[in-house]
N, C-alpha and C positions, 0 to 999 in steps of 0.2 A: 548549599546545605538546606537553604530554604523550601526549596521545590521537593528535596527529598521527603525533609517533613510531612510538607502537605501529602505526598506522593503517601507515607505510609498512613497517614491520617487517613484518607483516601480510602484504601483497603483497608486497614480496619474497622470503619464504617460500612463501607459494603457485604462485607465478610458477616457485621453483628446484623444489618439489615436483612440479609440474604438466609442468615440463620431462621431469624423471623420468621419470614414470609413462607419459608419450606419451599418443598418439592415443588409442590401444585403449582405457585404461584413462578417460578423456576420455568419449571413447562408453557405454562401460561405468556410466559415475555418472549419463549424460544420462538413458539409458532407465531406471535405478533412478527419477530423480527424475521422469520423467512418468509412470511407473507407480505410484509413490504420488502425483501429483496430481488422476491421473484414475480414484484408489479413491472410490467411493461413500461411504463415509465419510468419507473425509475432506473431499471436495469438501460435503458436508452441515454437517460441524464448520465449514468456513471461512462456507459460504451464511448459517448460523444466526450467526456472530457477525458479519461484517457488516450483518447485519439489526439485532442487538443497537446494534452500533456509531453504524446510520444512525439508530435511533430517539434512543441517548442523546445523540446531536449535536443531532437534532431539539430533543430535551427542553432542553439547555445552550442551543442556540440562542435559543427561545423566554426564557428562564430572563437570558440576558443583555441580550438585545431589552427585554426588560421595565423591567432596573433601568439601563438606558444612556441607553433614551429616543430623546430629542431630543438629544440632547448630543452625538451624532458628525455633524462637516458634510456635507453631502448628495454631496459629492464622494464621500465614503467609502462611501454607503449605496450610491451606483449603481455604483458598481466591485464591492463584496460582489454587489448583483444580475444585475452581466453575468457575472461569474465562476460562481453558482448553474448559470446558463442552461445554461452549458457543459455540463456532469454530466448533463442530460436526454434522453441518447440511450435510455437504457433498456438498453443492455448494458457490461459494465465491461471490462478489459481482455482477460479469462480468457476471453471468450465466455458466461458467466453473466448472465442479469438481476437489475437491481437491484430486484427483490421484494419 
């Protein structure tokens, strides 16, 4: 309950802030924040740790698969496999491949 608090404390604050500030300033944080998304380094720091990411998923995956077995019902194994399938397009939200 606590966190929800905060949580709406949170937005309402931003929401009375954001009133404030208007349009302009709205506009003004937009282009800050695609301009640092679409700095070369950083778009490199995010590429490299989700690479990180998908391998240590990989590696837990494997790692769990191993010690669970047989032991989850088969309902369970093909909803995990239809959901995998999804992820297979080869690019993620950002416009980046997944590499």
């Amino acid at each position: 309950m606590r966190y929800r608090l905060t949580f709406i404390a949170g937005v309402a604050l931003g929401y009375v802030l954001g009133t404030r500030a208007g349009r302009e300033r709205y506009e003004q944080l937009k282009k800050s924040a695609r301009q640092f998304a679409q700095n070369p380094a950083v778009r490199n720091t995010c590429e490299t740790a989700a690479q990180s990411g998908r391998e240590f998923a990989g590696k837990a995956y494997h790692a769990v698969g191993e010690k669970v077995g047989d032991k989850v019902p088969s309902s369970v194994t093909d909803r995990v496999r239809s959901l995998r399938g999804r992820g297979a397009s080869g690019e993620d939200d950002w416009g980046t491949t997944n590499t």
